[in-house]
C-alpha positions in Angstrom: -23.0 1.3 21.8 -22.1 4.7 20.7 -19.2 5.2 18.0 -16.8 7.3 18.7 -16.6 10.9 18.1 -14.3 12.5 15.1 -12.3 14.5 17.3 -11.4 11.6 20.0 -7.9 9.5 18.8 -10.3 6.9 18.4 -12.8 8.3 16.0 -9.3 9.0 13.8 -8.1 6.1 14.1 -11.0 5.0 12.4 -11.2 7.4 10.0 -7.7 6.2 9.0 -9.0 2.7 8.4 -9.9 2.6 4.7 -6.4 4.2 3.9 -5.0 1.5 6.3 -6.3 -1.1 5.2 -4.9 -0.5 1.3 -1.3 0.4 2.2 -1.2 -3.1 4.5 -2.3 -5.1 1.3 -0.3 -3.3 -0.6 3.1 -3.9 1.3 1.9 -7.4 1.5 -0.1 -8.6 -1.3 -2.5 -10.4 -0.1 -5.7 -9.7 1.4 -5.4 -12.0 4.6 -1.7 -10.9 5.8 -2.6 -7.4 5.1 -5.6 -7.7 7.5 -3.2 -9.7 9.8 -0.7 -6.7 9.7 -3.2 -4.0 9.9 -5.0 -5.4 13.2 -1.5 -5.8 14.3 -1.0 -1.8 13.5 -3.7 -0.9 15.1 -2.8 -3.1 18.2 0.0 -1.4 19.0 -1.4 2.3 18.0 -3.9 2.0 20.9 -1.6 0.2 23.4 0.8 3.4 22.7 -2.0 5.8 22.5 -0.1 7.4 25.3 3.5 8.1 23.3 1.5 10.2 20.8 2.5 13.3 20.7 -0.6 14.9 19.0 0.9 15.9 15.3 0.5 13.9 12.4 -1.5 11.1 13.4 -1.3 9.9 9.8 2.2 9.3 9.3 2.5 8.3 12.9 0.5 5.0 12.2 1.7 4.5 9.0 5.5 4.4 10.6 4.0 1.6 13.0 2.6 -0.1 9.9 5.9 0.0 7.9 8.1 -1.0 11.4 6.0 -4.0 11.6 6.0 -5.4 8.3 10.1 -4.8 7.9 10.4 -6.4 12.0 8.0 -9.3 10.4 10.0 -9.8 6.8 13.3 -9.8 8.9 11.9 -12.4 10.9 10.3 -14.6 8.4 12.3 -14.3 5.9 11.6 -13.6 2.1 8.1 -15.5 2.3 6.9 -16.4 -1.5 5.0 -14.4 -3.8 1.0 -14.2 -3.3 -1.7 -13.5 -5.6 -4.1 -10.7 -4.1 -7.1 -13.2 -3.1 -10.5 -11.9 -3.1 -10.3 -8.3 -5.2 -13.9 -8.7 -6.0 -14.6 -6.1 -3.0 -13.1 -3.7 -4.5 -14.9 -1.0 -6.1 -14.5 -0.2 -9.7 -16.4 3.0 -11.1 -16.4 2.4 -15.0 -15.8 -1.0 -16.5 -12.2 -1.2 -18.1 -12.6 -1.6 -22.2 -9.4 -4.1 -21.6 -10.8 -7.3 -19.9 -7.3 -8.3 -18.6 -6.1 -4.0 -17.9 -7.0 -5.1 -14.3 -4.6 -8.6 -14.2 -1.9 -6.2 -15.7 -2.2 -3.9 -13.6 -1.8 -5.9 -10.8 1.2 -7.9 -12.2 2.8 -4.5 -13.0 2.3 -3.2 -9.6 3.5 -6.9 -7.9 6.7 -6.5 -10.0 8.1 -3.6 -8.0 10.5 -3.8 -5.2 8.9 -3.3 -1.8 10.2 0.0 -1.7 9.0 1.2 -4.8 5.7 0.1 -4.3 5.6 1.3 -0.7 6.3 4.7 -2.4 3.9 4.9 -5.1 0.9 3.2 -3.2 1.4 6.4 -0.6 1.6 8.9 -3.0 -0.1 8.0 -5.8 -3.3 6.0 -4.3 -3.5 7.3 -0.3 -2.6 11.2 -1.6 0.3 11.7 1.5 2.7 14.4 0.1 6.5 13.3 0.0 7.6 15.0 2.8 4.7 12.8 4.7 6.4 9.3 3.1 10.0 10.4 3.6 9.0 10.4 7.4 6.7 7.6 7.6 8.7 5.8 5.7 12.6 7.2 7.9 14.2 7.8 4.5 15.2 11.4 2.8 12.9 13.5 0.6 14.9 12.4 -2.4 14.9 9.0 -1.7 10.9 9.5 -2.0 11.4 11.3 -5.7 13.9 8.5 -7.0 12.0 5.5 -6.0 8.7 7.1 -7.4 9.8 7.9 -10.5 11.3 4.5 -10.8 8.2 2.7 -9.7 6.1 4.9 -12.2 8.8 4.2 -15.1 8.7 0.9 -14.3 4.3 0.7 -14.1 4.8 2.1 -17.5 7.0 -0.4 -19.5 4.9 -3.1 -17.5 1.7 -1.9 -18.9 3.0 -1.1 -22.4 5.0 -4.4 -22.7 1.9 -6.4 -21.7 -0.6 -4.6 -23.9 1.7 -6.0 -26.9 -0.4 -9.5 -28.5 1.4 -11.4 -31.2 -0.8 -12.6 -33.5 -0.2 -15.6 -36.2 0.8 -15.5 -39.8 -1.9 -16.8 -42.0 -0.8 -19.8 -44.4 
């Protein structure tokens, strides 16, 4: 079987996996309901490959993405906080000098609001510009600004507060 071609919807959509698959973990913290949301994305995207209109494939899925995981938290509720399971797959390029940077990290990045994390994960780590987010995401430009300066204040008195060890007095 032949893969599909870059140009067709289907050879995008595919290119838009990797970036896909890191903002549905992201919104969900955890590896399994991300993949869970994420084939339930890209569900939908090809049983409406007909209501694209051809621009901005990008932030087109990523609304679907976002609608579903909102549609599913209304649903279930507040569900209770998950560890990311199974991080060994991703890649690192240069050990860390700090054996626990990457546990701090993550705890710093778990520790902001869904929004704010939403934000920062689509700016910072996928590289979409804020006028991209503030559609994807149905909220004004500034909105965008606000809640990614916040998440990146807050990432930064995270990671400085945690770097802080308290050692013993000697007798």
């Amino acid at each position: 079987m032949k893969a599909p071609g870059h140009d067709t919807f289907e050879g995008q959509i595919l290119a838009l996996l990797p970036s896909l698959r890191r903002y549905s973990r992201s919104l969900t913290r955890s590896d399994a309901d991300g993949e869970d949301l994420l084939q339930d994305c890209l569900e939908k995207v090809l049983a409406r490959h007909g209501q694209w209109r051809g621009l901005n494939l990008r932030g087109w899925v990523l609304t679907i993405m976002t609608n579903l995981y909102r549609n599913s938290r209304r649903q279930t509720g507040r569900a209770p906080f998950v560890e990311l399971d199974g991080a060994e797959d991703i890649v690192s390029v240069d050990p860390a000098p700090d054996p626990l940077e990457r546990s701090r990290l993550e705890d710093a990045l778990n520790s902001l609001s869904e929004e704010n994390r939403a934000v920062l994960m689509l700016i910072v780590i996928e590289g979409y510009t804020y006028q991209e987010v503030a559609t994807a995401l149905d909220i004004p430009i500034g909105t965008v600004m606000s809640r990614l300066s916040r998440a990146r204040q807050r990432m930064g008195e995270r990671m400085k507060a945690d770097n802080v060890v308290t050692l013993r007095r000697p007798k």
